[in-house]
Structure formats: C-alpha cells, structure tokens
C-alpha positions in Angstrom: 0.0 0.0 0.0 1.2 3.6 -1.0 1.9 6.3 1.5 0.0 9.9 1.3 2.8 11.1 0.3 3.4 8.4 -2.4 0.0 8.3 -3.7 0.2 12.5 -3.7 3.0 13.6 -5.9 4.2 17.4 -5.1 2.2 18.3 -8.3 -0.6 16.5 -7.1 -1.0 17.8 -3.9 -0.5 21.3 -5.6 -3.0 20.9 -7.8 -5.5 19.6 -4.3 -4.4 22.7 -2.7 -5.6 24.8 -5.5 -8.8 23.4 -5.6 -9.1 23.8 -1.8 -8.3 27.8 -2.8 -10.7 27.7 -5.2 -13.6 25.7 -3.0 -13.3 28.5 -0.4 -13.0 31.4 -2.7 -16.9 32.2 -2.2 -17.7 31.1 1.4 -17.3 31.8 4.7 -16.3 27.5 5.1 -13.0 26.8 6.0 -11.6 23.1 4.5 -9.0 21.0 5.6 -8.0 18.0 3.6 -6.0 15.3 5.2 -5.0 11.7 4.1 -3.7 9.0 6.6 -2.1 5.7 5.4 -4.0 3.6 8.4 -6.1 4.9 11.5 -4.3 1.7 13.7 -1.8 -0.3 13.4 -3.7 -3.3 13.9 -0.4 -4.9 15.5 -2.5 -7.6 16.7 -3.6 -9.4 13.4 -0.1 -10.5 12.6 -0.2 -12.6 15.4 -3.8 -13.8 15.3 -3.3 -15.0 11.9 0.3 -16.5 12.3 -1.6 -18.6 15.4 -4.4 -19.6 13.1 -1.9 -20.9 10.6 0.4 -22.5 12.8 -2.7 -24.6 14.4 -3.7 -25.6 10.9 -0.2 -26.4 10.0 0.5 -29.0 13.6 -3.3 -30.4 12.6 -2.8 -30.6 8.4 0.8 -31.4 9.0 0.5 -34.7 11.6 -2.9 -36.0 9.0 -0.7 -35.4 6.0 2.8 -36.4 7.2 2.5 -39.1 9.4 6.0 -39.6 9.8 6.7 -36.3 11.2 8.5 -35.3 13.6 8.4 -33.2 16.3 10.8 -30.9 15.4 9.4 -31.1 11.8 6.3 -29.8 13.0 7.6 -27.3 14.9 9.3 -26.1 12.2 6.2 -25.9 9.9 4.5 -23.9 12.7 6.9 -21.2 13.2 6.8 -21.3 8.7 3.4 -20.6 9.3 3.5 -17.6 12.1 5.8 -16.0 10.0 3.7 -16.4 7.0 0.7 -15.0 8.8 2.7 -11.8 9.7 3.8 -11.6 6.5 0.7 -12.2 4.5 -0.7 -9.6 7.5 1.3 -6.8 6.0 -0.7 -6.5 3.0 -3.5 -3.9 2.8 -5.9 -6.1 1.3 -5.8 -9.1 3.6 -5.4 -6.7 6.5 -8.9 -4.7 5.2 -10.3 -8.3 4.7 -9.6 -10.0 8.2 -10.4 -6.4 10.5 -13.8 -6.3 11.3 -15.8 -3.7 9.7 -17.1 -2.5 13.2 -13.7 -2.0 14.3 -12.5 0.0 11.3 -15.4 2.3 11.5 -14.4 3.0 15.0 -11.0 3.7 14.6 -11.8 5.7 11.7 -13.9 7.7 13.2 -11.9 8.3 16.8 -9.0 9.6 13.8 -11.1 11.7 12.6 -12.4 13.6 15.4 -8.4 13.7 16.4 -7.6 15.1 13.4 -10.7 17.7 13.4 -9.4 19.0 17.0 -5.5 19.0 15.9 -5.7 21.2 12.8 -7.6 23.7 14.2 -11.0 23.3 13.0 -12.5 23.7 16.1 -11.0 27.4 16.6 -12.4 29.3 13.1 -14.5 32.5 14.3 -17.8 31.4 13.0 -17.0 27.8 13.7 -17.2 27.1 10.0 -14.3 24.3 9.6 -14.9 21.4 7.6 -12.3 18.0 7.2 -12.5 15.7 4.3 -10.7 12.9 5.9 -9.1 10.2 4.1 -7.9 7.0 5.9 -6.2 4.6 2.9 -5.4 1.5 4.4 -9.5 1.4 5.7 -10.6 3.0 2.8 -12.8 5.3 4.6 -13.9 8.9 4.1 -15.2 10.8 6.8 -16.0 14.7 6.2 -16.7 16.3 9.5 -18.1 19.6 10.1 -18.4 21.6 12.9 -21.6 23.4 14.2 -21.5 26.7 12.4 -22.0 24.3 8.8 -24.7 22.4 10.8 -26.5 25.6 11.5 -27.3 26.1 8.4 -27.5 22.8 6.3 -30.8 21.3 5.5 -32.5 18.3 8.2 -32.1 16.0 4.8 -29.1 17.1 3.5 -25.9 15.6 4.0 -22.2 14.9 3.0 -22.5 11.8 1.4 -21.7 12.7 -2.0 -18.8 13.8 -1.1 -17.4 10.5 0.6 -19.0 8.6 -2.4 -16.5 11.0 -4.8 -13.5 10.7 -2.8 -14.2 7.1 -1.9 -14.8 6.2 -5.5 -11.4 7.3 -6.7 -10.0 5.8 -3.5 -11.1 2.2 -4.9 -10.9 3.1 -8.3 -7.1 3.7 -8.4 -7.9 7.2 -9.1 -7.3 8.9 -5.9 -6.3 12.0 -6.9 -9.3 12.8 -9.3 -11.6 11.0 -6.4 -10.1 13.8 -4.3 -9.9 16.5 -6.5 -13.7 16.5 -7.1 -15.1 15.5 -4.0 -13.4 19.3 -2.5 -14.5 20.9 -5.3 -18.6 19.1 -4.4 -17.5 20.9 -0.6 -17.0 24.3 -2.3 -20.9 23.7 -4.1 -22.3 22.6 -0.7 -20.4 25.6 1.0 -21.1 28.6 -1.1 -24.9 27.4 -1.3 -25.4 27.5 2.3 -22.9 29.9 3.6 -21.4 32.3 1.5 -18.7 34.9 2.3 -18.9 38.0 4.1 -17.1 41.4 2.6 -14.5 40.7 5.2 -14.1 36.9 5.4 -10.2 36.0 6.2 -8.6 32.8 5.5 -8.4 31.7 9.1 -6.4 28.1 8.0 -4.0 26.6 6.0 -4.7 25.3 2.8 -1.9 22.6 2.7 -3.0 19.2 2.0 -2.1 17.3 5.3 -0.3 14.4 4.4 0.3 11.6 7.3 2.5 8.5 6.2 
C-alpha cells in the first residue's frame, strides 16, 4: 500500500491545494484536507493469523505427514506464524480479516483527532470542515463543525462527497476522487454559507499528508 505522500506527488497535492483555494473562494467555510495511510496499526492481526496458521499447520501437517517429527512440525508452525505476519502486511488481507465495526471505530476516533488537531474547532464562526481520508481502511469521513450544521438542510448531507472521494480511492484514481469531491465541498459551502465582505482565511490550505 502507498503512503500519502506516495499516492500525492508534489504536483498533485498542488494541484488539491488549489482546488481547496478555489472551494473556499466564495464562502465563509474553512476546508482541511487530510490523508492517513491507516487509523491503527492493527499490531495484533499478525499474530492472530500466524496462530491460526500455525494450528492448521501442527493439525494438516500430523494427518498429512505421518511420519513427522516433532521438530518437523515445529518447524512448519513457526513457517506458518511468520507467514501469517507476512501475509498480515498486505492492505488487502489486513482490510479483509479487520472487522468492519472495528474500522469504522478507529476511523472515526481519527477523525475527530484530526478535526481537534488542525484547528478546526478554533475558526470564528466555527465554519471548519475536514474531508478525511484514511487509505489502508478506505474510509472517508467529512466532519463539520456546528457553524455548517447551522445552516444545512434536516435531509441534507455529506454523502456525496465521501462517495466522490471514496470512489477514486477504490478506483485507483485517488487524486481525481479527491480533486472533485473538494470541489462538491465548495458547491455545498457557497450554497449555504457564502462569504462575508470581510471573510479572512483563518487556516492553512496545505494538503495534510500523514505516512
């Protein structure tokens, strides 16, 4: 699995940065975009699945090699818990073993971390806004504080924004994913809370990148 960094080139991530200018051109919103390679480490899988394998190797290895020997099979099970770590490492078996309830979670404790760290909590009309982008879980979160939820519809919501960015995400498309899901912020933003005469940029438009 690619790093932010990796996945963003520098012209990339200028290119996101300009679209993050241009989403909060007309509004008073203020948007932060940041990409995570994993919410956890997960340290505990590699283990879990080494174990698993290593059980199935002593059982599969004394049916199908009845002349075995102890040290034989001791050697196929510690063959097997380094496989499991291994085969651990790799974004898609890790997405497919983790439970979905427990990405959500740490997905969303990230989030809220990341909503309180870059200062979205401290804008003067409390008008921040993340787009939050965890790769390994393949999760978009878009948070908004309660200046935004002032003024957004009961039925309205951010979800076509996460579909954008999620569908580049799995896509292999990332970029583009993320490119136009800011640029469906700036619609929502400008529709529902436009600038004022004297409106100041109150935070950084960098793209936060977290390998």
């Amino acid at each position: 699995m690619k790093t932010p960094s990796a996945l963003i080139d520098p012209a990339d991530r200028l290119r996101l940065e300009a679209s993050v200018v241009e989403a909060e051109r007309a509004t008073a919103g203020e948007l932060v975009v940041c990409v995570v390679r994993a919410c956890d480490e997960y340290g505990s899988l590699g283990w879990r699945l080494g174990v698993t394998l290593a059980a199935l190797a002593l059982l599969g290895g004394g049916a199908l090699w009845p002349e075995a020997t102890q040290v034989d099979l001791l050697g196929m099970q510690c063959a097997a818990l380094l496989l499991g770590h291994g085969l651990a490492r790799l974004a898609p078996i890790r997405r497919a073993l983790l439970p979905e309830a427990l990405l959500e979670r740490h997905v969303a404790e990230r989030a809220h971390a990341a909503f309180a760290e870059h200062g979205l909590t401290r804008t003067r009309g409390r008008t921040g806004v993340l787009l939050f982008v965890a790769l390994l879980e393949r999760r978009v979160v878009v948070l908004a504080d309660e200046g935004i939820h002032r003024v957004l519809g009961p039925d309205e919501s951010w979800q076509a924004v996460v579909d954008l960015a999620t569908e580049g995400l799995r896509s292999g498309r990332a970029v583009e994913g993320l490119d136009a899901a800011i640029h469906r912020c700036g619609e929502i933003l400008r529709a529902h809370l436009p600038a004022s005469p004297r409106h100041l940029n109150e935070l950084p438009n960098a793209i936060v990148l977290e390998d």
